[in-house]
Each structure stands twice: as structure tokens, then as C-alpha cells.
N, C-alpha and C positions, 0 to 999 in steps of 0.2 A: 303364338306368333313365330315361337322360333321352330317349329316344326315345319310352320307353312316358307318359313323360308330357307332351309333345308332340303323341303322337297321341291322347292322351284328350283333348287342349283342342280339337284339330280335331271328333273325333266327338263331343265335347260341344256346342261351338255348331255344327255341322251340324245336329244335328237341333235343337236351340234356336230357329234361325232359320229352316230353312224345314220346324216342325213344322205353324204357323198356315198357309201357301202351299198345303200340302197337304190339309191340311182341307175350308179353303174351296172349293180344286179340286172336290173329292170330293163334297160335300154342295152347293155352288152353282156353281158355273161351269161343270161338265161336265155341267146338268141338261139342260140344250140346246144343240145347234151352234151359235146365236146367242150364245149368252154367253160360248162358247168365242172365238169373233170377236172380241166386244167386250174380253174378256180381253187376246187379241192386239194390239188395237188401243190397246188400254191402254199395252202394252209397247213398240208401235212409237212412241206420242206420248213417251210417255219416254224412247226414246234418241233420239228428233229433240231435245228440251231440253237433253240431255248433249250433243246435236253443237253447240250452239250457246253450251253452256254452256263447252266447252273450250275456245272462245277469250279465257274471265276469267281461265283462270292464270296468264296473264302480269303480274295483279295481286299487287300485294307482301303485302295484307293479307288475311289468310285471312278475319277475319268477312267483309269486304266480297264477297270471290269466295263464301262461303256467302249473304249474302242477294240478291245478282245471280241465285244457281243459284235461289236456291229464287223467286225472282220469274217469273223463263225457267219454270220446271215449271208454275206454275200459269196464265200463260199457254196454254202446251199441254193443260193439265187443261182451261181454258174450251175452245181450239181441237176436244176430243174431245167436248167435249157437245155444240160446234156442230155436225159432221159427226152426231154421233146426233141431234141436234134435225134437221136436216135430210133424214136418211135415215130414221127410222122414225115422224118426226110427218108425212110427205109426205101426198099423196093416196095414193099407191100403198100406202104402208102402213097407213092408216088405219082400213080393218076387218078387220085380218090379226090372226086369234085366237092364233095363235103366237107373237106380239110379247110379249118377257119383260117381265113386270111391272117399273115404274120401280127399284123399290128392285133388285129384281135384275140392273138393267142398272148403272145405277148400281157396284153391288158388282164387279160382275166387270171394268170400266173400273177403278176403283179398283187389284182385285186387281191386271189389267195393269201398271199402273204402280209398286204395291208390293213384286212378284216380282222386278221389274225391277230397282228399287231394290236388292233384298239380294241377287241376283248380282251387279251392277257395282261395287256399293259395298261388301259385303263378303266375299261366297263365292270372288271372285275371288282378292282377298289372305289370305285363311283360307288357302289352300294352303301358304302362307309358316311355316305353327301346325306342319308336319310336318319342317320342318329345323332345325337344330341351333341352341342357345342359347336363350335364352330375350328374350324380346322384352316389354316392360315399358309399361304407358299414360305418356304424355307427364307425365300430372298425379298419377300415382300408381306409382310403380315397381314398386312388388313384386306388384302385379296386373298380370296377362298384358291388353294391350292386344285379344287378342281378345276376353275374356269383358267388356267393357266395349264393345266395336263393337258386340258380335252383342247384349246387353242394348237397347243404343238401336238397332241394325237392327232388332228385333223390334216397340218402339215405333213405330218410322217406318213401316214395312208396313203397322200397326192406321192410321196416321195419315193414310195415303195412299187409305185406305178410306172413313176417316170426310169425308174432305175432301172426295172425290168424292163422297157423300152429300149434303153441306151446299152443294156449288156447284151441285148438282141442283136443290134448294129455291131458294137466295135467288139463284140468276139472273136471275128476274121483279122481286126485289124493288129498294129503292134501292141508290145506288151505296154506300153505308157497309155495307149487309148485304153486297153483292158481292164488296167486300173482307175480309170476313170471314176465309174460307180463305189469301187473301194473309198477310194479319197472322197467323194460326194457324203460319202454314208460315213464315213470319220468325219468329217466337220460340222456336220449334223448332228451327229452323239454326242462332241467333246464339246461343242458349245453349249448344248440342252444339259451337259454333267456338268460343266465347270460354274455354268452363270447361274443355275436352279438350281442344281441338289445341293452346292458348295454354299447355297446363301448370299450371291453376289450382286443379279442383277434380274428381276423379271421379263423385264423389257426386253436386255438383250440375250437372256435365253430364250423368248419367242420369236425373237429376231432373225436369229441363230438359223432357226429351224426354217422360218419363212423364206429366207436370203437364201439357204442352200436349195431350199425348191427351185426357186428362180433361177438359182445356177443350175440347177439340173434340167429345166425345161429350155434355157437357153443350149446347153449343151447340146441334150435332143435334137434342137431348131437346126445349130449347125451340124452335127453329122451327116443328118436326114438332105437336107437343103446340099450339101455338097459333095453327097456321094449318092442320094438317090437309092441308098441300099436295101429298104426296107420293102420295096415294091417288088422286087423281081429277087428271085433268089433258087440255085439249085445245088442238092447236093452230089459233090464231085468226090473220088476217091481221096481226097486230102482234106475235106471238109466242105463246108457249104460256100461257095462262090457269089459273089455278090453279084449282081450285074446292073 
């Protein structure tokens, strides 16, 4: 009996957390070879941040090694707009009608990076859900520690989407908008660190995670909605020009 309920928590969040990975695959990232790329390329900037990220565990304080990691990610998040700013705003790609529209590029770099996130981060140790005992969240015992990962991996994945949306936008703009994503993606780690791994509160480290989604698709809402920037867009010798 407790084997069969062990392997219902594994095939539970399995499919929980990469039901959204599959979707999006299916309906936008496999629409075209390029988005399949960008996809990849998504994935490859994300574990160059985790390589660089492992050298913080040597720190004592877990928020601290959460918002170091999540600074390093968004780093690389800008580092993958630059290579697509410079590889399909060139001249060479300039009047190539195959070139995926922005929001679709955007999504599937995202995706990369989000798929990525919930193998390393949780698919990996999900396998642990199929061996014996019962394995409990830091900040709430008697819930299984994976239906509380795979609840905030499923946020984080939406989150890694919308971000890459919104650092698409306010790139052009000033450096407070730039930051934007950075701040989104620290109050996203520091809450998921302080209330979960610290043993504080379950609820509101799922909270955490869910609330900064919503701020971040609000953000999006308004960029988009009051500058219109993400439809039209060329690039100019000083960078890409919103229109």
C-alpha cells in the first residue's frame, strides 16, 4: 500500500509539471525549426547559469544562494536575447519571411529555459517519490514535499515564460524597467527560500511563487497595452527601435 502510494505522488506530479512543457511544445515551439532552436537555446543558457550557479553552494545561507542563482539566470536570460538580437535583427536576416514572430520567439526561449528548470530542479529528484517512506515539506510535515515542489515548479516554468516576454519589451527601455525581470525573479526565489526551505510556511511559499506570476503577467499586460512594442519592431544602429 505504501508503494502504490508513492507511485501515485510520482505519476501525480509528472504529469502536473510537465503537462504545461508539453502543450506549449505541441501548439508553439514545434511550429517551426527555428523555434525549436530557440527552444534549445533557451535550455543551453540555463545550464550555462546552473554551471556558474554551483559555485554559490558553498554559501551557508540558502536565501542568499537563491537570489545570487536567480540574478546569474537572468543575466543569461539577457545574454540569450543578445545572441537572438544579433542573429535575426542582422542584415542577413532582415527580410527573411520565416523569421518567427517576436512574441513567438520570445516564448519558445522562455520555454527553453522553463523545461530546463523543472528537469534539473524537480523531475530529477521526483524519482526519489517512488522509494520507500514517506518524505514530508520542511515547513509542513504531513504534505509530501513533492506536491509542494511540483505546485511552485509549475509556477516557475509560467514564470520563466513571462519574464522572457517582458525582457523582450523593456530591453529598449530605462534601466528601472530593465530591472524589472531581475526584481520579479528575486521575489520569486526569496519567498520560495525563506518560507519552504527555512521551514516557515507552505502555503506562503506557494503563494510566493503564484503572486509573482500574477505580477509578472500583469506587468507584461501593462508594457504591451501602453507601448504597443512587441508588434512592430526594427533594428536601428543604436539598437532595436520600438514602434
Amino acid at each position: 500500500a505504501a508503494e502504490a502510494k508513492m507511485g501515485l505522488v510520482f505519476w501525480t506530479n509528472l504529469v502536473l509539471t510537465l503537462t504545461g512543457p508539453i502543450v506549449l511544445f505541441i501548439f508553439i515551439v514545434s511550429r517551426t525549426s527555428t523555434l525549436v532552436l530557440l527552444g534549445m537555446a533557451g535550455s543551453f543558457f540555463y545550464l550555462l547559469s546552473l554551471l556558474f550557479s554551483s559555485a554559490l553552494f558553498w554559501l551557508p545561507s540558502t536565501p542568499v544562494v537563491a537570489a545570487l542563482s536567480a540574478i546569474i539566470q537572468e543575466v543569461f536570460r539577457w545574454g540569450a536575447w543578445k545572441v537572438y538580437d544579433k542573429t535575426y535583427n542582422s542584415a542577413l536576416f532582415e527580410n527573411d519571411r520565416t523569421k518567427p514572430p517576436l512574441w513567438y520567439s520570445a516564448i519558445a526561449l522562455g520555454w527553453g529555459f522553463g523545461v530546463t528548470h523543472t528537469f534539473v530542479a524537480y523531475l530529477a529528484p521526483l524519482s526519489h517519490a517512488t522509494g520507500p517512506g514517506f518524505l514530508g515539506a520542511a515547513a509542513c510535515s504531513t504534505v509530501s514535499v513533492f506536491h509542494i515542489n511540483g505546485i511552485i515548479t509549475v509556477a516557475y516554468f509560467y514564470l520563466h515564460i513571462i519574464l522572457t516576454l517582458l525582457l523582450f519589451h523593456v530591453i529598449t527601455q530605462p534601466l528601472y524597467a530593465i530591472l524589472l525581470p531581475v526584481g520579479l525573479h528575486l521575489a520569486a526565489s526569496l519567498g520560495v527560500s525563506i518560507f519552504n526551505s527555512l521551514g516557515i510556511s507552505c502555503l506562503a511559499a506557494v503563494s510566493s511563487a503564484w503572486v509573482v506570476l500574477a505580477l509578472a503577467i500583469f506587468s507584461l499586460w501593462k508594457v504591451v497595452t501602453n507601448h504597443n512594442a512587441l508588434l512592430y519592431y526594427k533594428h536601428t544602429k543604436t539598437g532595436i527601435r520600438m514602434e
